[in-house]
N, C-alpha and C positions, 0 to 999 in steps of 0.2 A: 658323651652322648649329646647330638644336638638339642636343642628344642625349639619349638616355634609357635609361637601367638594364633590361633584360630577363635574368633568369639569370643576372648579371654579365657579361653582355654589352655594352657599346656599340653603340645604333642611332641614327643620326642619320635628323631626322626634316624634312619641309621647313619651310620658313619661311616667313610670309604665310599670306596666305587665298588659297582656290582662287579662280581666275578666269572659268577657260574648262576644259573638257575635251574631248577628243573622240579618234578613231580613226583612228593612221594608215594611209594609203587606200594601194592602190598606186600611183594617180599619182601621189602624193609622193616617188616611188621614184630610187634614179639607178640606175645602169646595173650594180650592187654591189648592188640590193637592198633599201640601206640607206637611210633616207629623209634625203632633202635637208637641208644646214643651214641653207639660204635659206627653206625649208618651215618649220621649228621655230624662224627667227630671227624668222616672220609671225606664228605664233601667241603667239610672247614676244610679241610689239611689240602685236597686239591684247589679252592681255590687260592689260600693262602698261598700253593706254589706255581701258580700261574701270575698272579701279580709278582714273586719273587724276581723269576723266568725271566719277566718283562725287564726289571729293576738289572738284575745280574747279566742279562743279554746271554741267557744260558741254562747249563744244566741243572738244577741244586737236588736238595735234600735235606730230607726235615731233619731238626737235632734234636728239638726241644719243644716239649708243651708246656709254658712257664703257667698256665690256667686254664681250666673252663668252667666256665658254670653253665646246668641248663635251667633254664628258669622257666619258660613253657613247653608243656609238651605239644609232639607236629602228630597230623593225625592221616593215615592214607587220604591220598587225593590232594591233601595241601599243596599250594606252590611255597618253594624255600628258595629262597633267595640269598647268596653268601656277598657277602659287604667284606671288603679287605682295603685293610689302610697300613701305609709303611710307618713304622714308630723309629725307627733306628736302624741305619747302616754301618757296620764294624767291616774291616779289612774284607772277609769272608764273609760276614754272616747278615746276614735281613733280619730283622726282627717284626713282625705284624701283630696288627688286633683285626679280629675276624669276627664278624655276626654275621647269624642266620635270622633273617628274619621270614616270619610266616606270613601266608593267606592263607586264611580259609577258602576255601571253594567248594568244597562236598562236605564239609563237619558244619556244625553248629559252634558257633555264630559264623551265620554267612558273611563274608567279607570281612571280617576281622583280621588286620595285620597287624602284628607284632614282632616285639624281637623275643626270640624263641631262646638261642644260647648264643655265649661270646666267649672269646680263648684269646690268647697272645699266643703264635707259634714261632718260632724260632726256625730260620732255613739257611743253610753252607750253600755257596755256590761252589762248585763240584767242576773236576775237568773227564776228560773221554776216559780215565782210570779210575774215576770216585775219591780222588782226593782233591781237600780242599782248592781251589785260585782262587786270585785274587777276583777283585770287584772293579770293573775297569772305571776309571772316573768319568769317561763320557757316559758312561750309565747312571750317572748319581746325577749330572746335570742337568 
């Protein structure tokens, strides 16, 4: 995680590049309010394969979710923002670490942004059959 000096302050900042953003809805609600972890573990996993996509110059497919943790909860009306960074390229496989990070904007505390949950997922670059190909090297360059 980064950090960085304000005031003598400590602010850690996310990691990666933005991927995807968007607002969570109240159908993403459970019954608490609080939006789903299944909700925020979909928008990880698409951003994560949009950066892959980029990486692979292609189709993939998730294999693996090597972790997640969620460490705050997102509350309707938040903006979520997914941060996706490349850790490792193998023949086939992308490997990422992925944060959500929040705003507030309709919950309490107003304007409060955080990082909310963070995963490593795991993505195959995939051909027009769904099986594995390779990762062409001008893609890694």
């Amino acid at each position: 995680m980064k950090k960085t000096k304000i005031n003598n302050n400590t602010h850690y900042l996310p990691d990666g590049e933005i991927v995807l953003k968007t607002v969570a809805m109240p159908s993403n609600a459970n019954a608490n309010g609080d939006i789903f972890g299944g909700w925020i573990m979909s928008q990880m996993d698409i951003g994560g394969a949009i950066l892959s996509k980029e990486i692979s110059g292609g189709k993939v497919t998730t294999v693996h979710v090597k972790s997640i943790n969620f460490i705050q909860k997102i509350s309707v009306g938040d903006i979520v923002t997914c941060y996706a960074k490349l850790i490792k390229i193998g023949n086939t496989s992308i490997t990422t670490k992925i944060e959500i990070w929040n705003k507030k904007v309709t919950s309490i505390p107003l304007g409060k942004y955080y990082k909310a949950t963070e995963a490593i997922f795991i993505y195959v670059a995939i051909n027009e059959l769904g099986n594995p190909r390779q990762i062409p090297l001008i893609s890694i360059i």
